[in-house]
C-alpha positions as CSV (number, residue, x, y, z in Angstrom):
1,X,18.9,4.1,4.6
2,X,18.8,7.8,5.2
3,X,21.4,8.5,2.8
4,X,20.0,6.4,0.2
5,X,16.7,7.7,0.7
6,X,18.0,11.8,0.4
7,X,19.8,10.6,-2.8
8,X,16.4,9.9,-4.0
9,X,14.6,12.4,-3.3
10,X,16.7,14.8,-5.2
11,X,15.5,12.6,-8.7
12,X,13.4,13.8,-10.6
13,X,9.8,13.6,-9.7
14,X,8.5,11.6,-12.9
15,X,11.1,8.7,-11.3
16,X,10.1,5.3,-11.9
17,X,10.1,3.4,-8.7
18,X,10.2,-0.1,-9.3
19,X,10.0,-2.6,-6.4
20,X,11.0,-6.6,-6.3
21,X,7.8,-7.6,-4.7
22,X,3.9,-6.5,-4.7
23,X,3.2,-4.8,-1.1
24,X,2.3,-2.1,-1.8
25,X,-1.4,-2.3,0.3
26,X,0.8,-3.6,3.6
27,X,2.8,-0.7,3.3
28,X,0.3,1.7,2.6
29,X,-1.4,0.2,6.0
30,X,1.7,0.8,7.9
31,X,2.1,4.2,6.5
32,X,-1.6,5.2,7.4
33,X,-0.8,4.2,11.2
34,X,2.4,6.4,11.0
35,X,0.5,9.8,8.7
36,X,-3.4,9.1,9.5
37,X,-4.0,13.0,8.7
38,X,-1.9,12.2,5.2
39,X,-5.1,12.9,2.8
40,X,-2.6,11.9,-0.4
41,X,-2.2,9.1,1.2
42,X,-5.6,7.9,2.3
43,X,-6.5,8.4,-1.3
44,X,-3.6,6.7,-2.6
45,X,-4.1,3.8,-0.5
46,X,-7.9,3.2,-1.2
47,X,-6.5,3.3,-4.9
48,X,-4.3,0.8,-4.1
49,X,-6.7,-1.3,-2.4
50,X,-9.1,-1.2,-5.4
51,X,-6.0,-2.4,-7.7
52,X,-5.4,-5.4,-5.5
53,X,-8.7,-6.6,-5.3
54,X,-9.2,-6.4,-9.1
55,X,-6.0,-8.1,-8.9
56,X,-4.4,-6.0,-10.7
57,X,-0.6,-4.7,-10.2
58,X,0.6,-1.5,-8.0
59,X,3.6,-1.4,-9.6
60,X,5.8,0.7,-10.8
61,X,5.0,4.1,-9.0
62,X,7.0,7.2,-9.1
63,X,9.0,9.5,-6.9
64,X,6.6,12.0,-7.1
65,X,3.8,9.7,-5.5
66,X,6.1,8.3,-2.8
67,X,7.2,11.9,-1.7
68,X,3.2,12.4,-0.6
69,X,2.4,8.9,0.7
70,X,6.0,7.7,2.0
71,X,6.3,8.2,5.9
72,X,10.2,7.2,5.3
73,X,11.0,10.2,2.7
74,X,8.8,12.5,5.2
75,X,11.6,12.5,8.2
76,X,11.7,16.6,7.7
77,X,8.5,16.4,9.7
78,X,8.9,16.4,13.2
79,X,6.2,14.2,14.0
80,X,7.5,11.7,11.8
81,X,10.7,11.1,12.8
């Protein structure tokens, strides 16, 4: 998963990520007990929250938003890992 994930992150930031199912709010749960202090993230996941209770769809994202909310393409940080 490493691998794939450093392949990735070399994209370009305007990426498309498109993911086969809708859970995005779980992960962005998970993510907040990993990065607490992540202030992208605590945004992006109160936006995500909103979306979800209108019902309304999460997906796609791109790289760029994944780099600042994704605990799993943050491993550079020591804290993290």
């Amino acid at each position: 998963m490493f691998s794939s994930l450093s392949k990735i992150k070399l994209l370009p930031e305007d990426t498309k990520i498109y993911c086969g199912h809708e859970y995005t709010l779980s992960n962005s749960k998970f993510a907040l007990s990993i990065e607490l202090g992540n202030e992208e993230l605590q945004s992006y996941a109160a936006h995500v929250a909103h979306l979800r209770n209108k019902g309304l769809p999460t997906i796609p994202t791109t790289l760029k938003q994944e780099k600042l909310c994704n605990p799993f393409l943050h491993t550079s940080i020591r804290e993290i890992r």
